[in-house]
C-alpha positions as CSV (number, residue, x, y, z in Angstrom):
1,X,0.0,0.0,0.0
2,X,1.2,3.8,-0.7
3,X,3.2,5.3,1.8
4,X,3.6,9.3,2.6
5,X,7.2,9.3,2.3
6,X,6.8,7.3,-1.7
7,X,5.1,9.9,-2.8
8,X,5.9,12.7,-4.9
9,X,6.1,15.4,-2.1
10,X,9.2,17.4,-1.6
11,X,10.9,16.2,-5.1
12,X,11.7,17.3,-8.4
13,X,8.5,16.0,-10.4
14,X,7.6,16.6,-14.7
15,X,4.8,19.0,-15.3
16,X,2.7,16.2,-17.2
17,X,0.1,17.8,-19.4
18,X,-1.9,15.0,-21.2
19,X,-4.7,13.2,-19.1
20,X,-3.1,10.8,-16.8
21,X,-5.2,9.1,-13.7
22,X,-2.5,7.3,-12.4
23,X,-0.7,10.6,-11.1
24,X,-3.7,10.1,-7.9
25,X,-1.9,9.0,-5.2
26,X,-3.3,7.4,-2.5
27,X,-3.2,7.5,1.5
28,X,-4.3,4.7,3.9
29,X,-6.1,6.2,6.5
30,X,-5.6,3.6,8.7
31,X,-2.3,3.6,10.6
32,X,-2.8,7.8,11.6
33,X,-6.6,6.1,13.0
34,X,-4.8,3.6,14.6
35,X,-2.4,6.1,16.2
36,X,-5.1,7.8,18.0
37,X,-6.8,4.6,19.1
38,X,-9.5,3.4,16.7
39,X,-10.1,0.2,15.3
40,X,-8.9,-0.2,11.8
41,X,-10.8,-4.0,11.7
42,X,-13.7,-4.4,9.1
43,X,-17.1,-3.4,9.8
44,X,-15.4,-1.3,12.9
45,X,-17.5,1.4,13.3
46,X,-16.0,5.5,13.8
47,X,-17.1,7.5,16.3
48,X,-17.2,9.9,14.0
49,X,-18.7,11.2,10.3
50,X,-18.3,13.7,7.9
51,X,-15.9,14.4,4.5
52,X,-13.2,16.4,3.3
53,X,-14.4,19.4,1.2
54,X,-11.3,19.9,-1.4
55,X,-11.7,23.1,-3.6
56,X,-9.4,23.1,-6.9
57,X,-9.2,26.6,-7.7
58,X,-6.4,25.8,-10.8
59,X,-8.3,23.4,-13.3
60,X,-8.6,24.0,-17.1
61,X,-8.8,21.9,-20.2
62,X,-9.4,22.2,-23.9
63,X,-12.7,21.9,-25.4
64,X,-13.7,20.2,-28.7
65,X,-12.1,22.8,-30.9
66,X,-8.5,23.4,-28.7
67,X,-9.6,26.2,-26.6
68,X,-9.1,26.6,-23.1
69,X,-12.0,26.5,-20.5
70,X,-11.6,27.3,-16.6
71,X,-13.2,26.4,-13.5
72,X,-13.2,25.7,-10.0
73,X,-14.1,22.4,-8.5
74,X,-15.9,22.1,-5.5
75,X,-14.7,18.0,-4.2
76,X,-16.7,15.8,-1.3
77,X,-14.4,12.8,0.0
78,X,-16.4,11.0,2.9
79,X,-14.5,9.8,5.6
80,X,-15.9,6.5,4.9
81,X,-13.6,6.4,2.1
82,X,-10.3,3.8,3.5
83,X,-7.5,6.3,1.4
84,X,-7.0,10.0,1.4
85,X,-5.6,11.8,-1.5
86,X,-2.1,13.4,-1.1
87,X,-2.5,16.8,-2.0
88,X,0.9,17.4,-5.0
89,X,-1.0,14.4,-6.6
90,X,-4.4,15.8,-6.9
91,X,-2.3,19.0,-8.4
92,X,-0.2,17.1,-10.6
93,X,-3.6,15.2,-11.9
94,X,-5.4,18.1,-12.6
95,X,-2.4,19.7,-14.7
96,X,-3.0,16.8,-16.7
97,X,-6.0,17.6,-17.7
98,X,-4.3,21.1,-19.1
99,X,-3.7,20.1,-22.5
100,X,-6.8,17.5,-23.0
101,X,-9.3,17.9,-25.0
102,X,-13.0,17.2,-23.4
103,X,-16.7,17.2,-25.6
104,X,-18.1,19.4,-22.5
105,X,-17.9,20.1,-19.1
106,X,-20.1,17.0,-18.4
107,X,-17.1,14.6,-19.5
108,X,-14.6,16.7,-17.4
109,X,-17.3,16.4,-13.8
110,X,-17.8,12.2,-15.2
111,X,-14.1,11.6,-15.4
112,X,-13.3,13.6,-12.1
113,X,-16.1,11.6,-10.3
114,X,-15.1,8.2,-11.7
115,X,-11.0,8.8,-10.7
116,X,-11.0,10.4,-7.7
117,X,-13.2,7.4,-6.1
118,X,-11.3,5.1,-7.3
119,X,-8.2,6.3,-5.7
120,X,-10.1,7.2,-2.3
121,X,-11.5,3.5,-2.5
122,X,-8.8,2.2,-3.7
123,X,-7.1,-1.8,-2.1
124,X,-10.3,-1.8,-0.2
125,X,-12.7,-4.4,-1.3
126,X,-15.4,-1.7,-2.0
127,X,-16.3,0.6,-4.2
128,X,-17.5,4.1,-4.2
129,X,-18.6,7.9,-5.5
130,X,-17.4,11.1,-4.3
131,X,-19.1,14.5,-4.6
132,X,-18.1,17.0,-7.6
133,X,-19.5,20.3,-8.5
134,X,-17.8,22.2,-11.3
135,X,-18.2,26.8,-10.8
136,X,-18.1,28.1,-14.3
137,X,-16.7,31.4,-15.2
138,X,-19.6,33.1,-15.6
139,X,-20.8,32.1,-11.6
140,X,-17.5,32.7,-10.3
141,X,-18.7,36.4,-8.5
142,X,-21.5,34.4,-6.4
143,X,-19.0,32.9,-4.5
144,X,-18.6,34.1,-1.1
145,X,-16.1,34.9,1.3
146,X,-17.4,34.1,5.0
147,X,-15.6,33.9,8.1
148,X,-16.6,30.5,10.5
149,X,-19.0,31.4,12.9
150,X,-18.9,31.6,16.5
151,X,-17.3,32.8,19.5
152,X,-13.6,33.3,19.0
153,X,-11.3,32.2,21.2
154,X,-8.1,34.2,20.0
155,X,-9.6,36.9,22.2
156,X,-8.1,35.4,25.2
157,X,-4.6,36.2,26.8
158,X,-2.6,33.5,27.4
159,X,0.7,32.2,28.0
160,X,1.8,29.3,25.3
161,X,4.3,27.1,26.1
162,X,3.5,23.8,24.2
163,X,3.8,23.6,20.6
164,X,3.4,20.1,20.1
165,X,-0.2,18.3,20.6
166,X,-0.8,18.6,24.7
167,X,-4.2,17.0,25.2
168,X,-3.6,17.3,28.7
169,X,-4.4,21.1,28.4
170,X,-8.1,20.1,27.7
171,X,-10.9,19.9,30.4
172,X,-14.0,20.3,31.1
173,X,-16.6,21.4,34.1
174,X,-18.5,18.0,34.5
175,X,-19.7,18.9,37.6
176,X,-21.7,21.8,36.3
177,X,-25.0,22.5,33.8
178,X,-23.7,21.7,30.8
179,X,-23.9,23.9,27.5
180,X,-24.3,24.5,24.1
181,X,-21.4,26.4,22.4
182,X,-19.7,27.2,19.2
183,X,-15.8,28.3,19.4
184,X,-13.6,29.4,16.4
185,X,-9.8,30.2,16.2
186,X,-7.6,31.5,13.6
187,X,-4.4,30.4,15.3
188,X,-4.2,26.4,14.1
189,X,-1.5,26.1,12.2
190,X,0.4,22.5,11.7
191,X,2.9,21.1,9.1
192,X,3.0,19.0,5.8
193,X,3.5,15.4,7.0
194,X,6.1,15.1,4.7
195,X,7.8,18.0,3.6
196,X,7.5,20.0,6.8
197,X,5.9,23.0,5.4
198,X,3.6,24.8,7.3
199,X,-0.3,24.6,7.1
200,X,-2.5,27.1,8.2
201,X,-6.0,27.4,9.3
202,X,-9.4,28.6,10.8
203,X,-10.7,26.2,13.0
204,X,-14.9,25.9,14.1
205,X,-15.6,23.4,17.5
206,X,-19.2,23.5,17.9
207,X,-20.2,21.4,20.9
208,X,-23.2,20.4,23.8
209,X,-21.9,18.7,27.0
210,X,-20.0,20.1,29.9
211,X,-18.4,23.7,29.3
212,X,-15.0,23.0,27.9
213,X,-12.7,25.2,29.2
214,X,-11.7,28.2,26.4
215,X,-8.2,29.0,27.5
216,X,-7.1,25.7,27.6
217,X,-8.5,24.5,24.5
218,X,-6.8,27.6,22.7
219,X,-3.8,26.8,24.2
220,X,-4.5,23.1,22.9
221,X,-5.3,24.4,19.3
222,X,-2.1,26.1,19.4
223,X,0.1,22.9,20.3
224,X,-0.1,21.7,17.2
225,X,2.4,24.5,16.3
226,X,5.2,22.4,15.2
227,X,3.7,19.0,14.7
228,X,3.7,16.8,11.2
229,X,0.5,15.6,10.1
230,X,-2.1,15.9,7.2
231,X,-5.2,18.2,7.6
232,X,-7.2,15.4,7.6
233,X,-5.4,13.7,10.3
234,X,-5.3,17.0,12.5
235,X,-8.6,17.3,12.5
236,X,-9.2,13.9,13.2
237,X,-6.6,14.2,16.7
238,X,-8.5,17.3,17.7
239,X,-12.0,15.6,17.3
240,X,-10.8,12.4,19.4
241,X,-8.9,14.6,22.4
242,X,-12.2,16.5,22.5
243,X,-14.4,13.7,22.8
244,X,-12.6,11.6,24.8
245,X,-11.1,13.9,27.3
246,X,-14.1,16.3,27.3
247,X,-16.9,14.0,27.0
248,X,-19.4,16.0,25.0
249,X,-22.6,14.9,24.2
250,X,-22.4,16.3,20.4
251,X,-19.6,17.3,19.1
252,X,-18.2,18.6,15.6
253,X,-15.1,19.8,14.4
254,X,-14.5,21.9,11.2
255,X,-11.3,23.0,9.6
256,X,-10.6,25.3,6.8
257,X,-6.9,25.0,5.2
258,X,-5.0,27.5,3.4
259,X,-4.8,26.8,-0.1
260,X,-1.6,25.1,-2.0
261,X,-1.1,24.8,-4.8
262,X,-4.3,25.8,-6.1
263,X,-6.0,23.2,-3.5
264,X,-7.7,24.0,0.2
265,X,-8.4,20.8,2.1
266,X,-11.0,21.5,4.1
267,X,-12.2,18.5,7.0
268,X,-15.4,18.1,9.1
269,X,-16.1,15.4,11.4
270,X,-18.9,15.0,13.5
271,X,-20.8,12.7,16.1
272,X,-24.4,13.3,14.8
273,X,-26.2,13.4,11.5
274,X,-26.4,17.1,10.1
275,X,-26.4,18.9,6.5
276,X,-22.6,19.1,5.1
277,X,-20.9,22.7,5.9
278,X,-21.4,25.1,2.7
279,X,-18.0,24.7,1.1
280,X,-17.3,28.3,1.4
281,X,-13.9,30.1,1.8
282,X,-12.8,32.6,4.4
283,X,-10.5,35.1,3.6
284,X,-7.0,33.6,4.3
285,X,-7.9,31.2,1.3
């Protein structure tokens, strides 16, 4: 099965220009799961749910007659899905597209649809769709820019000293009414598993259960400073420190990614059934 360090992050790679599926690259999301204690066994069930919403703002292609068309793809990976997609792959596929000639945008959204599930299904047995909307040109102005709701908690002063994931910071006052709260933060930043490169984001932790404490879970959010790990697999930590140490009754955790490379990666997980978060961007992106 792929591996993080086999892929093509961090090295020298063509610019390939003609349709090419294979460049997908695939991530088990298995052993980072395993990491932070759930079962990877079949039919194990997450204590979670949700997707990834991707956004490709860097995808043309040539129509029929050679010329170049533009737009920007809005991409749905449920967690479900046993394999992420490592982010210079999806780039690299999409160039490919660059110089490849499509009847219409409906073959371009078919072929997106039928690749990127098979790479996020990839080795497992089952099989799969993912969710793609294609923005044309001409409705390009009616998307928004939006801030994550909620109370934000970079309006605290407090003292950081941990820059590496402390879920110790987190608690929570079980001995009191408990609430219903949505907290935001602009200070989450991590690094590229691989590369080292930092990754920045807006973070949304919208909760009911006892009141979590806000100081400690900024300072918590801000402990991932220097630490190596995907979006996806951030996200994923944060939602399982929460829940386990906090003990909420409902619990979701929403992250929005700067963009590289033409590509924000953008994960939600939840404990409960809901409507998917409008795949809109704030203004870092």
């Amino acid at each position: 099965m792929t591996a993080p360090e086999d892929s093509q992050l961090g090295k020298a790679t063509p610019y390939v220009d003609q349709y090419d599926a294979s460049l997908l690259y695939p991530i088990p999301r298995s052993p980072k799961r395993q990491e932070i204690g759930l079962s990877i066994k079949e039919g194990a069930t997450l204590p979670f749910m949700g997707a990834d919403l991707w956004t490709a703002y860097e995808l043309g292609w040539l129509n029929a007659r050679g010329k170049p068309q533009v737009a920007i793809a809005h991409v749905t990976v449920p967690c479900e899905t046993p394999n992420i997609i490592e982010s210079k792959s999806f780039k690299l596929y999409l160039n490919s597209y660059n110089n490849t000639k499509f009847s219409d945008e409906a073959e371009v959204l078919a072929r997106l649809r039928a690749d990127l599930g098979a790479a996020v299904w990839r080795d497992s047995g089952r099989t799969g769709t993912v969710g793609v909307k294609l923005i044309a040109p001409e409705r390009f102005d009616q998307e928004p820019i939006h801030e994550l709701d909620g109370l934000s908690l970079d309006r605290l002063e407090v003292e950081c000293t941990h820059y590496t994931p402390a879920p110790e910071l987190l608690n929570a006052a079980f001995d009191e009414q408990p609430v219903s709260e949505v907290l935001t933060s602009n200070l989450l930043k991590s690094n590229c598993l691989v590369t080292g490169q930092p990754d920045w984001a807006s973070v949304q932790i919208a909760y009911s259960g006892p009141q979590i404490d806000q100081a400690g879970l900024l300072q918590y959010l801000v402990s991932f400073r220097n630490h190596n790990e995907f979006h996806e697999q951030c996200v994923e930590r944060i939602y399982m420190d929460l829940w386990t140490r906090c003990k909420p009754a409902k619990l979701t955790v929403y992250a929005r990614y700067t963009r590289r490379g033409g590509l924000d990666i953008n994960p939600w997980r939840t404990s409960h059934p809901q409507a998917l978060p409008a795949n809109v961007r704030t203004a870092r992106q």
